[in-house]
N, C-alpha and C positions, 0 to 999 in steps of 0.2 A: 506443457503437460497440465495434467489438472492436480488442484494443489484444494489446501481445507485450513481454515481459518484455527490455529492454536488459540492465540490469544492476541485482540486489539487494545490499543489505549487511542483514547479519545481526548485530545485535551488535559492528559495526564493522568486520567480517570482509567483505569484497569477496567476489560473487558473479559469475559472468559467464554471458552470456545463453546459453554451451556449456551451463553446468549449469542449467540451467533450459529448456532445447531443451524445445520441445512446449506448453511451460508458456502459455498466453493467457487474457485475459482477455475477458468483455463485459460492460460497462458501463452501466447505466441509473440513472435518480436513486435508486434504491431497492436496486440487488442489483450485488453482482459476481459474475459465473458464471466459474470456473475450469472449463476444460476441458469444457464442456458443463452441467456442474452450479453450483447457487447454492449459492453456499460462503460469501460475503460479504453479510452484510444491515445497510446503513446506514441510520442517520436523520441527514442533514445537511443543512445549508443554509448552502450558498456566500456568505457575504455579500462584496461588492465593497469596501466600505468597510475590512473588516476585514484588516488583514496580523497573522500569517498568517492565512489559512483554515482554518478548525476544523473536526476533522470528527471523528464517534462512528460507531462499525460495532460486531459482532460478528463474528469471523470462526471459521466453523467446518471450513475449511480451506484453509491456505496453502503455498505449498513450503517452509515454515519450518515447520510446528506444525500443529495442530488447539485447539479449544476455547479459544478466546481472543477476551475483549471489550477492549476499548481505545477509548482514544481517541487523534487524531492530528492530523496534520496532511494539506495537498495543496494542490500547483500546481503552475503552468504553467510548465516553464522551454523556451522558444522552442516544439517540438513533441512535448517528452516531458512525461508527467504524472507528477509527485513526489509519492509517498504518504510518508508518516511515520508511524510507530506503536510504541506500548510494545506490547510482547509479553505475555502471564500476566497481562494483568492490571496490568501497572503502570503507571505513573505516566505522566500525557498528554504527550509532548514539549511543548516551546515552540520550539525551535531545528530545523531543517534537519539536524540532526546525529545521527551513529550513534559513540561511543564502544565499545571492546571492554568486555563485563561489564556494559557499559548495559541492556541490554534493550529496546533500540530497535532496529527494522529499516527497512530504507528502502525502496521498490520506486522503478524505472523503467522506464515503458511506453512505448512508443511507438505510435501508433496502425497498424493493419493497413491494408494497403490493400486 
């Protein structure tokens, strides 16, 4: 479904959903489309069992960056969806967390109505 950006951290650095106005997502098992276009192509599987939830994309455009594979994290926290991801290419988070100089960015979405 299609979802709208709350608030990102970049690097540990707070984003607010001002700066990201316009910015939305749609969601399917296979692609996230920024702004109309597929920008995000994952291969994951949500396993239930697993905390956290793991998940591999490429993304080849974010309001952070272009040309970037990683891997991450993502969930449910009440009715926003929590991405987690190393940026360039680094290293997979394990933790919910964005340190500054990390290289970790966060997203939250909330879904559109």
């Amino acid at each position: 479904g299609k979802w709208t950006y709350t608030k990102a951290v970049q690097n540990g650095e707070n984003k607010t959903a001002e700066q990201l106005e316009g910015q939305t997502v749609e969601i399917t098992p296979k692609s996230w489309t920024l702004n109309g276009e597929a920008k995000f192509v994952m291969d994951y599987k949500i396993d239930s069992k697993a905390t956290p939830n793991k998940i591999k994309f490429t993304i080849t455009e974010s309001p952070f960056g272009t040309g970037m594979t990683t891997g991450g994290l993502v969930k449910m926290e009440g009715d926003v969806l929590v991405v987690c991801y190393a940026a360039q290419g680094g290293e997979a988070p394990t933790t919910f967390s964005s340190d500054v100089g990390s290289g970790v960015n966060m997203f939250y979405l909330k879904k559109t109505k």
